[in-house]
N, C-alpha and C positions, 0 to 999 in steps of 0.2 A: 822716673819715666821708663827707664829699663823695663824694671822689676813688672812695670803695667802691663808691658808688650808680653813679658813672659807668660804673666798670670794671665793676660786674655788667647795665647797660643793655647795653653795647656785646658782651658776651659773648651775651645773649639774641639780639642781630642778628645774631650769626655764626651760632649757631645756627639760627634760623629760615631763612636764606638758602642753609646749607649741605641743611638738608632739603629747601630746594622746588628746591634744584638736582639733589639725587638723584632724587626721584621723577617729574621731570617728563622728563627721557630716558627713563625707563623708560613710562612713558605712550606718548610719540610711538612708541619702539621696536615697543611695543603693538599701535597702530594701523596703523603701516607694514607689521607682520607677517600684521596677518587682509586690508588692504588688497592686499596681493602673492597671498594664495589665492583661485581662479576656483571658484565654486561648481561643480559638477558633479553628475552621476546618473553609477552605474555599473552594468554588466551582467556575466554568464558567458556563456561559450559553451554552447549548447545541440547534446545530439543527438537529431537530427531528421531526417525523410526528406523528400527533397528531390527533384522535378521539372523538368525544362529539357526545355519543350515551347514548340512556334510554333502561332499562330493563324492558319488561312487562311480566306478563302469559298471556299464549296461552295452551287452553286444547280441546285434540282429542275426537275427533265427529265422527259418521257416520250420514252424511244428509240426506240420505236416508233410511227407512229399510221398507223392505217387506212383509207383513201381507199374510201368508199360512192360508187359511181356507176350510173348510170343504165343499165339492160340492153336497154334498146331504144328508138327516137323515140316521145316521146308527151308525155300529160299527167300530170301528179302526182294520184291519184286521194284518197290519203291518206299521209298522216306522223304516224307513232306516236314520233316523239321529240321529243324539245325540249335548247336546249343545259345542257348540267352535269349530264344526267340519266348515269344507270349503264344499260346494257343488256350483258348476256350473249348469248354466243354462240349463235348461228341464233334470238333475238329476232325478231320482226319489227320494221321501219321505213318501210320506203315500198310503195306500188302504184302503179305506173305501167301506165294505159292507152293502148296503143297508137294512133297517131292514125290505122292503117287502122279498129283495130276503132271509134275515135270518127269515126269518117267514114259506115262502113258501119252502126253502130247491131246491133240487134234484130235484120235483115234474116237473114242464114243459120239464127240458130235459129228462124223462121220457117218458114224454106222446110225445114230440116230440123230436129225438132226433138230428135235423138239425137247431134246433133253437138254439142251445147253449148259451145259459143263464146264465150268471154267476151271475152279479147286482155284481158285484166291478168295483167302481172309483180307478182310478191312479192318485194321484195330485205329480205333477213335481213343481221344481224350478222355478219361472221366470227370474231369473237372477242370478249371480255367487256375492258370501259375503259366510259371517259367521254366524250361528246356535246362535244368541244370547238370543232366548227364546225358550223353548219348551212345550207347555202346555196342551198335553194329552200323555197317550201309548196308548198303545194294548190292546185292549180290551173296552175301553172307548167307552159310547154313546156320539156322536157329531150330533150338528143339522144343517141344511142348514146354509152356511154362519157365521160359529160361527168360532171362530181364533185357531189356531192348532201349529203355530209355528210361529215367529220374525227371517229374515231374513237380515241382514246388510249388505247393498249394498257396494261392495270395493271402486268400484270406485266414491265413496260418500266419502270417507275418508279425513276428511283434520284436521286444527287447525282453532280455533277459539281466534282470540286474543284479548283482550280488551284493547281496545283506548282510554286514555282521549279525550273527543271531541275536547280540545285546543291544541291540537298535532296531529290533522288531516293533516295537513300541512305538515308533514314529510312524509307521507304515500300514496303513487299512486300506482295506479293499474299497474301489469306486475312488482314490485317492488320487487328485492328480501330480504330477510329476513334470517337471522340467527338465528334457533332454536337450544337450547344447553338441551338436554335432563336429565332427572335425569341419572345420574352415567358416566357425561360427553360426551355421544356422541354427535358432531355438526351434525344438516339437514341444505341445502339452502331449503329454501319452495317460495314460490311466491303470492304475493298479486294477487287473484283472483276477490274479490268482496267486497264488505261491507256490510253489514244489515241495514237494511231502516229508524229502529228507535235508540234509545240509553236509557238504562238505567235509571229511575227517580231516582233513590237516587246515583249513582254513578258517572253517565254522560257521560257512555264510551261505545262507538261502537265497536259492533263486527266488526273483521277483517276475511272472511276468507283466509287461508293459507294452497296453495296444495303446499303436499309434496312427493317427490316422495321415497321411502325407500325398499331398499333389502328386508329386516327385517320386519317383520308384527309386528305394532304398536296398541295395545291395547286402546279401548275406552276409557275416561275417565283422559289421563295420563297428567298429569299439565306439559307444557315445560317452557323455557324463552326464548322468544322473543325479538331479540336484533335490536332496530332502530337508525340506527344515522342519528344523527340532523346534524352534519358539522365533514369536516375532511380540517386539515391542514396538508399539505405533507411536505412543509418545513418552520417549523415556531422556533423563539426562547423559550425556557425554560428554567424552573432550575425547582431543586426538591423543594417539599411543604414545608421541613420544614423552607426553606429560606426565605420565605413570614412571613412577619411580619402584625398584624391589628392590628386596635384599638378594644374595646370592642362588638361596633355596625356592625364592621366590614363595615364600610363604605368607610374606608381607609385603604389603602396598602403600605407596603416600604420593603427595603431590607437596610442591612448594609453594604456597600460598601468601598473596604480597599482604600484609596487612598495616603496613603505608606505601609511600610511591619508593621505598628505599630499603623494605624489610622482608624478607621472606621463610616464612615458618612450618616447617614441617608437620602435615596432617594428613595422619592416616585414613586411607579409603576401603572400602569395598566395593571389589568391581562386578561387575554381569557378566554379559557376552562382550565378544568384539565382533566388529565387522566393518570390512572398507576401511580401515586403518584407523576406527575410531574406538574406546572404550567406553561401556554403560558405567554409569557411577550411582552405586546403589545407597549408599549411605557417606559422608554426610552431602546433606541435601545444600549443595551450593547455589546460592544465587545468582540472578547474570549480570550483578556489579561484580562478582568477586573476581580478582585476577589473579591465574594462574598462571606460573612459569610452563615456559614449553618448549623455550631452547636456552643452554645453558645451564639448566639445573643440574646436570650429572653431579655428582660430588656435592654438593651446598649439604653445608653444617644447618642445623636447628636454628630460625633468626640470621639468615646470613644477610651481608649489605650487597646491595642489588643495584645495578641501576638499566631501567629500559633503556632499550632501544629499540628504532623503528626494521 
């Protein structure tokens, strides 16, 4: 009866030791399995149209301005302008009196009084701008032909944009252009002309660009100039951070699940980008396929994955 209690104690410890030996592999096994899968987000390729354009400056000019000058020696008798103001063509602006007639006075309408003698010049506008220099008043000596006032011809108004010269090619004349102004307003303007020569230390040709605007636009005002080079209306993508390079960036891949647990490195060829997404020109994925697009940095060839939302 002893011997029984022994042998049924000693059978209870195999027992017990042979269970906690099976389920405890099975546990680490467990752990080592969800430990080896990198959480991930995945995406599809989207079709989308897609832009590949460069931004340049483009700053407002008047091509033309008007040089007011003096028609004869004398005095500034009056000035009807002031600068930034607008006057239109044959306006009036200056009278200069003569410094014979301010010498001689009164004196000949005296002695004759049908001869009416004044000896004041009237200089008018020759054409309609803006008042952008002024440089005598009232009272001022001015001598024949000496400059009185800077006139800015309106319709001289355009942008002048700067071309790299190896992007000429993108740019024809009658072409229009998107100009986005400081504090966001868009113009369409249009390729007019181009300047004859280019730049020795830059290499970029003037472009000009008429524009047409409600709003009177200020000399001098820096815009951005938007040219595209190509548009794709319906092409494949995915967002940027799904692209994967090497260092040199000479090669491209993405990680591609090819079950809900696997993901396998496959080389792409990209497009353009633009708006933070990438054209994907070859190979042609389908919109079942799903692509990594966070957490793939570092993932080996077939690495074990597991989504998340």
């Amino acid at each position: 009866m002893k011997f029984k209690h022994i042998y049924l104690f000693a059978g209870l410890l195999t027992l017990l030791y042979s269970c906690k030996g099976n389920t405890q592999p099975a546990d680490d096994a467990g752990d080592a399995g969800s430990a080896a899968q990198t959480p991930v987000t995945v995406t599809s390729v989207a079709d989308s149209a897609m832009v590949d354009y460069i931004d340049l400056s483009a700053t407002s000019v008047f091509q033309q301005k008007n040089i007011v000058k003096a028609n004869a020696n004398g005095y500034i008798q009056k000035v009807n302008i002031l600068p930034g103001h607008y006057v239109n063509k044959g306006e009036f602006l200056f009278s200069i009196k003569t410094k014979e007639a301010q010498s001689i006075g009164n004196s000949i309408n005296v002695l004759d009084t049908t001869f009416k003698f004044s000896g004041v010049n009237k200089i008018k506008a020759a054409g309609n701008g803006y008042v952008t220099q002024l440089n005598h008043q009232q009272g001022d000596y001015v001598q024949d032909g000496e400059q009185l006032a800077v006139i800015s011809d309106r319709s001289s108004f355009v942008f002048v944009m700067q071309l790299p010269y190896e992007l000429r090619r993108y740019v024809k004349n009658n072409q229009n252009v998107q100009l986005v102004l400081p504090g966001g307003e868009k113009l369409t303007a249009q390729v007019s002309s181009s300047m004859p020569a280019v730049d020795s230390l830059s290499q970029t040709q003037g472009i000009v660009l008429k524009v047409n605007s409600a709003n009177p636009i200020p000399e001098n005002l820096v815009a951005k100039a938007r040219i595209i080079k190509s548009i794709r209306p319906h092409t494949l993508s995915l967002p940027k951070s799904a692209i994967l390079s090497n260092e040199t960036q000479t090669e491209f891949w993405v990680m591609k699940l090819i079950n809900p647990t696997t993901a396998v490195k496959t080389a792409i060829t990209k497009g353009i980008e633009a708006g933070g997404r990438v054209e994907i020109l070859t190979p042609k994925f389908s919109a079942n396929d799903k692509i990594v697009v966070t957490g793939n940095y570092g993932l080996a060839d077939t690495a074990k994955v597991k989504i998340v939302e």
